[in-house]
C-alpha positions as CSV (number, residue, x, y, z in Angstrom):
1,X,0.0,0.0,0.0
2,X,1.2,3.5,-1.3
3,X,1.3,6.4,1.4
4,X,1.8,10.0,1.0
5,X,5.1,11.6,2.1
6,X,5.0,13.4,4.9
7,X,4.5,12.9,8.9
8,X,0.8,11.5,9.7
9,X,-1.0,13.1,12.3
10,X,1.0,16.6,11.7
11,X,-1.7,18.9,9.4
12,X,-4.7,16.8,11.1
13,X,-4.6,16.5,14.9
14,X,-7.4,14.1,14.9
15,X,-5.0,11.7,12.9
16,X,-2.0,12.4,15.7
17,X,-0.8,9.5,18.1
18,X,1.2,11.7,20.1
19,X,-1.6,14.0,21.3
20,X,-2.7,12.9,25.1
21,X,-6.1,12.9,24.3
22,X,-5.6,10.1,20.7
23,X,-2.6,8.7,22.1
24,X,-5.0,5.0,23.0
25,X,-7.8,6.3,20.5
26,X,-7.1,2.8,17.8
27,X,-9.2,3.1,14.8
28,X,-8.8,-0.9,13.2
29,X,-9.1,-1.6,9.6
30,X,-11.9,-3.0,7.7
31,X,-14.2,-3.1,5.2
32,X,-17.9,-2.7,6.3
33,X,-18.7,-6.4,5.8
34,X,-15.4,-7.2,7.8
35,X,-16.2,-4.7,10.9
36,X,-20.0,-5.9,11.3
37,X,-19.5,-9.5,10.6
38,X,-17.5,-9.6,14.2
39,X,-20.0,-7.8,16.4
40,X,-23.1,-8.5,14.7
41,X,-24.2,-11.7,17.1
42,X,-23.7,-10.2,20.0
43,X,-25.4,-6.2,18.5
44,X,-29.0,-7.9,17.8
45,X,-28.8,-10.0,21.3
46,X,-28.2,-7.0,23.7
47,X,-30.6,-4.9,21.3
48,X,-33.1,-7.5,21.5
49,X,-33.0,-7.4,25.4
50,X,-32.8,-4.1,25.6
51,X,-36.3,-4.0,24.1
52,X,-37.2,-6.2,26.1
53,X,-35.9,-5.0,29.4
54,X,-34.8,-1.5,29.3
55,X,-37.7,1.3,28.9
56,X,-36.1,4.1,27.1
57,X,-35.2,1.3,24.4
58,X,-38.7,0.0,24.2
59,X,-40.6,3.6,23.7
60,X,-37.1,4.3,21.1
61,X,-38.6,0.9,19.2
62,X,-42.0,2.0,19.4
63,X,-41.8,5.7,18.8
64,X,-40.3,4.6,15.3
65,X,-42.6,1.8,14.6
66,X,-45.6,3.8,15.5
67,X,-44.4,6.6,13.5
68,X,-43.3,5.0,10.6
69,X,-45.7,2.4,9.9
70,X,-48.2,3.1,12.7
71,X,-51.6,1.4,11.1
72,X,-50.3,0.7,7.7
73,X,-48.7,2.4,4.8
74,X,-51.8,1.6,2.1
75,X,-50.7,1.2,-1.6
76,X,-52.6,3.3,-4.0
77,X,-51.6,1.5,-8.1
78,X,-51.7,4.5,-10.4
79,X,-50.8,4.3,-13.9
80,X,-49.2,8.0,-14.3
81,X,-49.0,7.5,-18.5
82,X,-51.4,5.2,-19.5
83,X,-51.4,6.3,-23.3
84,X,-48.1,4.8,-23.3
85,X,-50.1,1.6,-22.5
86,X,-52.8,2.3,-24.7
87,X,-55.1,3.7,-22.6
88,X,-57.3,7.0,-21.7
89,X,-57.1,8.5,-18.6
90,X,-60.5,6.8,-18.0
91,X,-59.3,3.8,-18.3
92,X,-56.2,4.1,-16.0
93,X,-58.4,5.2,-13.0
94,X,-60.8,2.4,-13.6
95,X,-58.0,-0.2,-13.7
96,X,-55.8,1.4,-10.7
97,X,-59.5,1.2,-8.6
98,X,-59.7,-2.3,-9.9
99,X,-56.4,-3.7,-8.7
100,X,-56.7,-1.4,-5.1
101,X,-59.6,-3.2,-4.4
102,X,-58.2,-6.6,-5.6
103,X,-54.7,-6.0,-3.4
104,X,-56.8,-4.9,-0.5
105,X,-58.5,-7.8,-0.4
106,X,-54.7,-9.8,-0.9
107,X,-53.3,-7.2,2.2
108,X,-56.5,-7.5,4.4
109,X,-56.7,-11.3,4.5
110,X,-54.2,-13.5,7.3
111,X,-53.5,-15.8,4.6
112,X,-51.0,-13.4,3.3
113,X,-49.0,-14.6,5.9
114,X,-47.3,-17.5,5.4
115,X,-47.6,-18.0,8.9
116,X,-51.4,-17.4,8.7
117,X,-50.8,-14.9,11.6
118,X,-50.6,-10.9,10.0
119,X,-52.5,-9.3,7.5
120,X,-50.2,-7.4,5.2
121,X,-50.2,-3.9,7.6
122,X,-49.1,-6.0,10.4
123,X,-46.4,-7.7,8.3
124,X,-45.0,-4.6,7.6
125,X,-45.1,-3.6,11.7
126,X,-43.0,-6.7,12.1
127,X,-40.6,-6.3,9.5
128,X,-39.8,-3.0,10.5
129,X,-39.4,-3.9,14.0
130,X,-37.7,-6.9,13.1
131,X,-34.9,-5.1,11.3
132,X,-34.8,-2.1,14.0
133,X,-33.8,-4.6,16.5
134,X,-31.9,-6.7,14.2
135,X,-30.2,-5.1,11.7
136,X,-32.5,-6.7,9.0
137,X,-34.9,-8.8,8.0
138,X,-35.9,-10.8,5.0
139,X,-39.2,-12.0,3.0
140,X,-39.6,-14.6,1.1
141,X,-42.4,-15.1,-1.3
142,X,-44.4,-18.9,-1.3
143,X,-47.6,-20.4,-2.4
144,X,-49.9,-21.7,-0.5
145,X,-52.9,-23.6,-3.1
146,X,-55.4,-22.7,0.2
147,X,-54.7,-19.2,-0.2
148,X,-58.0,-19.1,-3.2
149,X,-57.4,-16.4,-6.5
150,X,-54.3,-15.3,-4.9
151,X,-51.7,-18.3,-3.7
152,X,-49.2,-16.0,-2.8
153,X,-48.3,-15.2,0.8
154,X,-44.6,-13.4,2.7
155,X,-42.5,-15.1,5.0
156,X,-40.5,-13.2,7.2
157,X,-37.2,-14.2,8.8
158,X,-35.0,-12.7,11.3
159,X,-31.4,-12.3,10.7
160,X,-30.0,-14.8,12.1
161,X,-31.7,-17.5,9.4
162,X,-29.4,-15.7,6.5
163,X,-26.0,-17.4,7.6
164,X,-23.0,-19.6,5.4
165,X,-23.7,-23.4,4.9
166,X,-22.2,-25.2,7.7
167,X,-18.4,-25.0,7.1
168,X,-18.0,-22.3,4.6
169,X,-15.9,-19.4,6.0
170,X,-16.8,-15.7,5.1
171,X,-15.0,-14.5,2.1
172,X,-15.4,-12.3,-0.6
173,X,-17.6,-13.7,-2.9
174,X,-20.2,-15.0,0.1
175,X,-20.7,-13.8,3.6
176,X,-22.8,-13.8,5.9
177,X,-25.2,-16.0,4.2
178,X,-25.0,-13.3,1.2
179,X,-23.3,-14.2,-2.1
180,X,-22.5,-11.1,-4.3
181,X,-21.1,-10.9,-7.9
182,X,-18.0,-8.3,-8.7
183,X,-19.9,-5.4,-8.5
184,X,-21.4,-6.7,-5.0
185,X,-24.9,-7.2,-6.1
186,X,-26.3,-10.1,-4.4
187,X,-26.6,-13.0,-6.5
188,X,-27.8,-15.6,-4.0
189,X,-29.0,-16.2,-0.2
190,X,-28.5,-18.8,2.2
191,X,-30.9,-19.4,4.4
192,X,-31.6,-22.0,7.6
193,X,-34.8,-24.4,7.1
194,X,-35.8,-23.5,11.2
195,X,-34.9,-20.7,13.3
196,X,-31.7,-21.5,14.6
197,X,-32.2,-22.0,18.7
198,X,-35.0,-23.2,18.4
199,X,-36.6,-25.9,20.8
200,X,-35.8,-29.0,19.2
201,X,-32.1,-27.7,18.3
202,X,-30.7,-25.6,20.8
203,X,-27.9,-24.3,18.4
204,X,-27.2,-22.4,15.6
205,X,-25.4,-24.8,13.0
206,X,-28.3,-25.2,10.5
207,X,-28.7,-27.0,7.5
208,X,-29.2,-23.9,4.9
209,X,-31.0,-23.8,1.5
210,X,-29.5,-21.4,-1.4
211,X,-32.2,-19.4,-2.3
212,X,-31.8,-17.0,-6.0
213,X,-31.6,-13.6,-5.3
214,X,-33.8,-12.7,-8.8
215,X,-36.8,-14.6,-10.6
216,X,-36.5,-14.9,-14.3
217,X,-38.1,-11.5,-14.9
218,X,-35.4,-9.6,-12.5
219,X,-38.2,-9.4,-9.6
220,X,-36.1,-10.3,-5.9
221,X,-37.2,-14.1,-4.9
222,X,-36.0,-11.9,-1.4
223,X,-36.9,-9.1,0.1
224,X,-34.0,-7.6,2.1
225,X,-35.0,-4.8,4.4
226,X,-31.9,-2.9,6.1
227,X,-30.4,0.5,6.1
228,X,-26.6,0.4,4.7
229,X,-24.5,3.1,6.2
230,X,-21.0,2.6,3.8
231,X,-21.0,0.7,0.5
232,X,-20.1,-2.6,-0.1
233,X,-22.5,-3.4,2.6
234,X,-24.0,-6.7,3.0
235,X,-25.7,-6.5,6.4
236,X,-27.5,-4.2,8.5
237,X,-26.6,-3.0,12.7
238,X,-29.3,-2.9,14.8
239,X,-30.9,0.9,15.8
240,X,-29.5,1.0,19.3
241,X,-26.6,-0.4,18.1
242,X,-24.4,3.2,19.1
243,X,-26.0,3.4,22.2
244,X,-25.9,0.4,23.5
245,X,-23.4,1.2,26.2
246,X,-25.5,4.5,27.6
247,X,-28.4,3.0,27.7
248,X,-27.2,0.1,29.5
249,X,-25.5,2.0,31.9
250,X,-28.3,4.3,32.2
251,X,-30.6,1.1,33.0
252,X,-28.3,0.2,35.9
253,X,-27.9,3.8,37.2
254,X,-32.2,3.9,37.5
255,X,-32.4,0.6,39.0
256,X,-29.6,1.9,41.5
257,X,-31.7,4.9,42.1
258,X,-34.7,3.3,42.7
259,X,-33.3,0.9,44.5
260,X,-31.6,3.9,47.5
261,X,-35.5,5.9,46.8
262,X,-37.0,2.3,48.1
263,X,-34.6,1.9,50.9
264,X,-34.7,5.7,51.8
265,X,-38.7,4.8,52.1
266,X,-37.7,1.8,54.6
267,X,-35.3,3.4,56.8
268,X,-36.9,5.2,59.7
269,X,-35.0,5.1,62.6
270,X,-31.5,3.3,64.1
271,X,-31.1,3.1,67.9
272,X,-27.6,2.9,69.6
273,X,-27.3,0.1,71.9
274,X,-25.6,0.0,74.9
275,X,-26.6,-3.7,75.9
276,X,-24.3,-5.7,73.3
277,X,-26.5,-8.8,73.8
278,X,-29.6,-7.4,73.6
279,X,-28.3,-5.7,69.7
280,X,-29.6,-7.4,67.2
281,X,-28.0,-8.4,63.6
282,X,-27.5,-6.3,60.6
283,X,-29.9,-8.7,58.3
284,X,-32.3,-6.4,58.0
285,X,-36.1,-6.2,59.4
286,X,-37.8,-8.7,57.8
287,X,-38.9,-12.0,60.0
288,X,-37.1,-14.9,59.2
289,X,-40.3,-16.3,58.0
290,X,-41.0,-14.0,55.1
291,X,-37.3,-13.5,54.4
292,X,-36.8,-14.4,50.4
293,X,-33.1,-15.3,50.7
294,X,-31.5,-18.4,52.4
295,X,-35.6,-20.2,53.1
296,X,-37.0,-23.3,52.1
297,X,-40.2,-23.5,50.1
298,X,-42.0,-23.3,53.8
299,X,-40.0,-19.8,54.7
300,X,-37.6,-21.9,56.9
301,X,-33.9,-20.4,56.8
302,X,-31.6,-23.3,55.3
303,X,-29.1,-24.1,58.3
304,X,-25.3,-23.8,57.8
305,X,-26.1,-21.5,55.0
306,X,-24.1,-18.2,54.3
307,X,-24.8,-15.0,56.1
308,X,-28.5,-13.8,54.7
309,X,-28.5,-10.4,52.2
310,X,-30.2,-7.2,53.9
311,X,-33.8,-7.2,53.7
312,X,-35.7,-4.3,55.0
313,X,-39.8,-3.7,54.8
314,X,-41.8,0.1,55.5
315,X,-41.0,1.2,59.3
316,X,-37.7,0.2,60.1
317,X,-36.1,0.5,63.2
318,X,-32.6,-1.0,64.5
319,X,-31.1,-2.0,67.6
320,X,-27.0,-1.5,66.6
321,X,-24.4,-3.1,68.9
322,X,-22.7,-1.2,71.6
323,X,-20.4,1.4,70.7
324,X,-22.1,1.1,67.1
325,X,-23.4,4.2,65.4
326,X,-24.5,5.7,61.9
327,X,-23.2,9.4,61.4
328,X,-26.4,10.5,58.8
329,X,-29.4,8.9,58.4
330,X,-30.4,11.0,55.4
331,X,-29.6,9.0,52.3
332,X,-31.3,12.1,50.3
333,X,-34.1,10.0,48.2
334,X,-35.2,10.8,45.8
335,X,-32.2,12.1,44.0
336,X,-33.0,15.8,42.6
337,X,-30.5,15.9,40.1
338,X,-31.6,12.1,38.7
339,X,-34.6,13.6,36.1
340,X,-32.1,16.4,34.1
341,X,-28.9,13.8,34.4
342,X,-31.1,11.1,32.6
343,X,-33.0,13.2,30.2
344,X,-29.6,14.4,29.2
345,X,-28.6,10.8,28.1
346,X,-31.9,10.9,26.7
347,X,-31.5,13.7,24.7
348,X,-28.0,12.4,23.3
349,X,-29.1,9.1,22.3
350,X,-32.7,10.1,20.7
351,X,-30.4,12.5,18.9
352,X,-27.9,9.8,17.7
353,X,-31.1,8.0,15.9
354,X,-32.2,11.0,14.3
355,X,-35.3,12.1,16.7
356,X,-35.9,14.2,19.5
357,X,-36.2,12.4,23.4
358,X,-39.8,14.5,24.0
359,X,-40.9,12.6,20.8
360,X,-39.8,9.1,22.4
361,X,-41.3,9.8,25.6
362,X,-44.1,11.6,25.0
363,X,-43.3,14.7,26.8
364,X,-44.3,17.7,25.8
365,X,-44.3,20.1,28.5
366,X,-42.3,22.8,26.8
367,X,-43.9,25.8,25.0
368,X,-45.9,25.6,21.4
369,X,-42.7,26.2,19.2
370,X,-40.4,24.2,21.1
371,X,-42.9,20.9,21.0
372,X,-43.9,22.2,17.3
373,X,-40.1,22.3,16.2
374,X,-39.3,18.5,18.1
375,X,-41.9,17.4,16.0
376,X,-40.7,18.4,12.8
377,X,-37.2,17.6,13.3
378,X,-38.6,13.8,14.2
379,X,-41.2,13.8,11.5
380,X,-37.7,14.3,8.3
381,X,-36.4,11.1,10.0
382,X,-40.1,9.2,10.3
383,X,-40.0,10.4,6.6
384,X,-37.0,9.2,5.3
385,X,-37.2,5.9,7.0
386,X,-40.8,5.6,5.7
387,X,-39.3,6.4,2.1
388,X,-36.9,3.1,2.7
389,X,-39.3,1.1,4.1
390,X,-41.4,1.6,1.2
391,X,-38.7,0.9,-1.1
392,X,-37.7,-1.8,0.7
393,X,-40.8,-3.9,1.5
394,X,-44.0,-2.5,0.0
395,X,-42.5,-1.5,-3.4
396,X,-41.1,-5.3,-3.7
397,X,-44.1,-6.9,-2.1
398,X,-46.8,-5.0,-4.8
399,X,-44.7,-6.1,-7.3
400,X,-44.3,-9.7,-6.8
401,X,-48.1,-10.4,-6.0
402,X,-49.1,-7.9,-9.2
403,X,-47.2,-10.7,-11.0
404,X,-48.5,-13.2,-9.6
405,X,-52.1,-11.5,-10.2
406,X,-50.9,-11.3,-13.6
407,X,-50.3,-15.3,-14.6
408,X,-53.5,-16.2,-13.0
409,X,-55.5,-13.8,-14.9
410,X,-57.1,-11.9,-11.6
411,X,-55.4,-8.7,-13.1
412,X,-54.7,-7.5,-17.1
413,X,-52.0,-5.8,-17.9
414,X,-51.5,-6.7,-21.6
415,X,-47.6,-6.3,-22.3
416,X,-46.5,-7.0,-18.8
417,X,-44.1,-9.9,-19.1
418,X,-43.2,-9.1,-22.8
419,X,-42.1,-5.7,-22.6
420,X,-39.8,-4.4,-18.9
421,X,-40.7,-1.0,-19.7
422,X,-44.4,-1.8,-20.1
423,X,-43.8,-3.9,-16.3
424,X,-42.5,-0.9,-15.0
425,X,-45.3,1.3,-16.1
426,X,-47.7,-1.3,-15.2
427,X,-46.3,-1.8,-11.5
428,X,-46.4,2.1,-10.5
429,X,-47.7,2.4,-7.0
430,X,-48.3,5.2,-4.8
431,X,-47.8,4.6,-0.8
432,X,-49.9,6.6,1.9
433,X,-49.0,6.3,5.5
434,X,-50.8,7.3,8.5
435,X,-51.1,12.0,8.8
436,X,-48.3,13.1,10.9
437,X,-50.0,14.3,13.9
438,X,-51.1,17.7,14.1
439,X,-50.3,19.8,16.8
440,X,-52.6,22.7,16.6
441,X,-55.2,21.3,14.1
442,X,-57.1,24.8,13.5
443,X,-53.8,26.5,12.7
444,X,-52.2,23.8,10.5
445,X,-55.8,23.2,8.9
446,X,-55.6,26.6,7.9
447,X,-52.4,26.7,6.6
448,X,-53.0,24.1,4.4
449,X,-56.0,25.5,3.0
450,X,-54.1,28.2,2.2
451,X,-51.2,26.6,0.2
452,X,-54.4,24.6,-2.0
453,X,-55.8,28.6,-2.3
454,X,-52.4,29.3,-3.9
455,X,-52.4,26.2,-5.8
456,X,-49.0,25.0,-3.9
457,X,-50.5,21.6,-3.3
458,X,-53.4,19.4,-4.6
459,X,-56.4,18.4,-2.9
460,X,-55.1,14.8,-2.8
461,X,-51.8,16.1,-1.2
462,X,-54.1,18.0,1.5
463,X,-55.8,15.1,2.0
464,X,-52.9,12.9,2.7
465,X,-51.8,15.4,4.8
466,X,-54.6,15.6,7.1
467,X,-55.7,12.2,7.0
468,X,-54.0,9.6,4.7
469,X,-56.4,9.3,2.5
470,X,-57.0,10.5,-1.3
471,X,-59.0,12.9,-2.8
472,X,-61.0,10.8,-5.5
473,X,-62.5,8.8,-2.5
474,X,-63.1,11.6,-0.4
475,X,-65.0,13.5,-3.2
476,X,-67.4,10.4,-4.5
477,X,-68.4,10.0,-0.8
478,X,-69.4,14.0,-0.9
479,X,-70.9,13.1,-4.1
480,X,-73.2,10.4,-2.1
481,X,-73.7,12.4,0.6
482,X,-75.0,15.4,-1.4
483,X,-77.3,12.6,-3.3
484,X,-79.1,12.0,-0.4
485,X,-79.3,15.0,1.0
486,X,-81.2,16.2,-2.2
487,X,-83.1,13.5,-1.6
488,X,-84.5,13.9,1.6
489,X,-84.5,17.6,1.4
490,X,-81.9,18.5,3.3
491,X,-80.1,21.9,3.5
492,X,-76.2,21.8,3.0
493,X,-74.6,21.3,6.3
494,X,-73.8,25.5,7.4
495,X,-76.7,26.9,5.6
496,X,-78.6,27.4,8.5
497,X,-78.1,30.6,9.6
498,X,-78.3,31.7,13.7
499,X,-79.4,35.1,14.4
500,X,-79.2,34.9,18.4
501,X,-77.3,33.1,21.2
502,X,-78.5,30.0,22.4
503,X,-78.4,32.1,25.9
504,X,-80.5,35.0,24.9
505,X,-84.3,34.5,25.9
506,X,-87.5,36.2,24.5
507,X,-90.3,37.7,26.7
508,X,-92.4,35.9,24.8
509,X,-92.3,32.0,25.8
510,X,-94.0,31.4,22.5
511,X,-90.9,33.1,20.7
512,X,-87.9,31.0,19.8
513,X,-84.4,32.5,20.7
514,X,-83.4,31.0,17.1
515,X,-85.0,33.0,14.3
């Protein structure tokens, strides 16, 4: 390897090994398959339990899933130039309602689980969550002859089922389960035929089954869902993955806390003894009988068994030995600097995954701009994760099943197989998530009506705005309503027009207050 003359770590100071401060700072080489292929194991294991254990890490999961995904991004076929397929604008709208209705009914329905367990919204909650806390996930597509007009169903699979056949060593051209070709597009995946730990083998050397990474019409026989951070990137890290170490330390910090605020509650009072057999022993308050450590099944302590740990219950007070005393018995519990020091590692690691900490908690206690801005700021990453995801898992998903729809005739799309370009066109899908939540409704109502006035923005964009949903629908149920509003002679909804308060009264009882 060639290097550049001249002293490293001289025009740079962040490259200096002399400095005190860099002097043990050791960068190692790698590539990024190299460096994650290490730590990857033991990253989706202690994200995994932090989920499970660790609240901060559990309303980070959440905050993202909810956000993200929250009830469903909804796909919404569009054909945006249908005379390029033959066909008028009328024609387009009628088909792109035709094949929403007919993929509803695919994403609405269990069986599109291959597990029989998730409609296609909750697939896509697991997924998500699945590759937050594990770096990725993968889909298969399969078959299932039970699954009437459709057949086609997802299987999702957790990392660690994407792994090398037993005995093959990472390398170049396959790793981590992955094989690539020269330009590191995958060509193939490896996958194990169970979970790996599971019941029946408590291990994770699996027999694995190569699975094509493309179908004969370039569609992906697997969806891989991750978020690459340097190229030549195989395999996703787990969200929490930079913070694992603060939020593991701030876990063990609360539990210490809470631990001294319960004790603090216990302690009442300690009495200095001057009768050294009448003092008792420093085991704590708690009768022998209802004592958890060092008893029997019955509450019996175990004899010839090790001193007992300090248990204390509400209302302590101890008899010390003689010439025993205890300078302070104000432990200071609760801690008053505890809520800023932790919402300060809070802040720092909501930051470092792209959101603000009074999203992920829930807190808003600060003033209208502050909680407006927090929201914002969150709502660009929700965004640009929801554009991945899409990308990722819906994109792929629509497009395998609208082939499938294709061969067995549920959908037409004349052209489709014979001419990519046609496919392409064919396969154009809009996806609507959940509104981002409004924080002043009127205001932001308002502001929107103002941007249709000045023809920034659609109706249909307003309406995804505010609610998720699309104009067209919007305005054929206005359509209906108006209908029968004709119908039964109905005025339009405001028309009526109120001349008084409801609080102003008439002298005459006979007179209405409304005119």
């Amino acid at each position: 390897m060639s290097r550049a003359i001249g002293t490293s770590g001289t025009a740079w100071k962040g490259a200096s090994t002399i400095t005190e401060a860099l002097r043990a700072f050791y960068a190692p080489n790698g590539s990024a398959d190299r460096d994650i292929a290490a730590d990857l194991d033991i990253l989706r294991r202690r994200s995994r339990q932090l989920f499970q254990n660790n609240t901060f890490s559990r309303a980070m999961i959440s905050s993202f899933d909810t956000n993200v995904v929250g009830t469903g991004i909804k796909a919404r076929p569009v054909l945006m130039r249908p005379e390029m397929l033959g066909l008028t604008s009328e024609d387009a709208e009628d088909w792109a309602d035709k094949t929403k209705v007919l993929f509803n009914l695919w994403a609405t329905d269990k069986k599109c689980d291959a597990e029989k367990t998730n409609n296609f919204m909750q697939l896509q909650d697991l997924a998500l969550k699945t590759s937050l806390l594990g770096g990725d996930c993968f889909a298969l597509s399969c078959f299932d002859k039970s699954f009437e007009s459709f057949g086609m169903n997802i299987k999702l699979l957790e990392g660690e089922r994407c792994q090398n056949p037993i005995g093959q060593m990472n390398c170049d051209a396959i790793a981590e389960g992955i094989e690539v070709d020269r330009n590191h597009a995958p060509v193939a995946y490896h996958f194990t035929q169970k979970p790996v730990w599971s019941f029946d083998d408590y291990t994770n050397f699996v027999d694995s089954v190569r699975v094509p990474a493309f179908d004969a019409f370039g569609n992906p026989n697997v969806i891989h869902v991750f978020t690459s951070d340097r190229t030549d990137q195989r395999r996703g890290v787990p969200l929490l993955a930079p913070i694992i170490c603060q939020l593991k330390q701030q876990e063990r910090y609360q539990d210490a806390e809470l631990m001294a605020a319960v004790i603090s509650a216990c302690f009442t009072a300690v009495l200095e003894n001057n009768v050294p057999d009448e003092a008792e022993d420093l085991y704590g308050n708690v009768p022998e009988d209802e004592r958890v450590e060092k008893t029997d099944s019955y509450g019996n302590v175990i004899p010839g068994g090790a001193q007992p740990a300090l248990e204390m219950k509400p209302g302590a007070v101890w008899s010390l030995a003689q010439g025993q005393k205890i300078s302070s018995l104000n432990p200071q519990r609760p801690n008053v600097n505890y809520q800023p020091f932790v919402e300060s590692i809070f802040a720092e690691a909501a930051a470092a995954c792209g959101v603000s900490f009074e999203v992920v908690l829930r807190k808003f206690n600060s003033s209208y701009n502050a909680v407006r801005a927090a929201l914002l700021e969150s709502q660009k990453t929700f965004n640009k994760m929801c554009m991945n995801f899409v990308a990722d898992f819906c994109k792929p998903v629509y497009e395998k099943w609208l082939a499938n729809a294709v061969i067995l005739g549920i959908v037409d799309a004349p052209g489709f197989f014979e001419n990519p370009i046609k496919r392409k066109l064919w396969s154009q899908c809009l996806w609507i998530g959940d509104a981002p939540f409004l924080l002043d409704p009127k205001k932001e109502t308002e502001a929107i009506k103002m941007q249709i006035d000045e023809q920034l923005i659609s109706r249909d964009m307003a309406c995804a705005k505010i609610n998720g949903g699309d104009y067209r629908t919007v305005a054929e149920a206005q359509a209906s309503e108006y209908a029968l509003r004709k119908e039964l002679g109905l005025g339009e909804p405001g028309s009526v027009s109120k001349t008084e308060n409801f609080s102003v009264t008439s002298d005459n009882p006979e007179e209405s207050a409304l005119q």
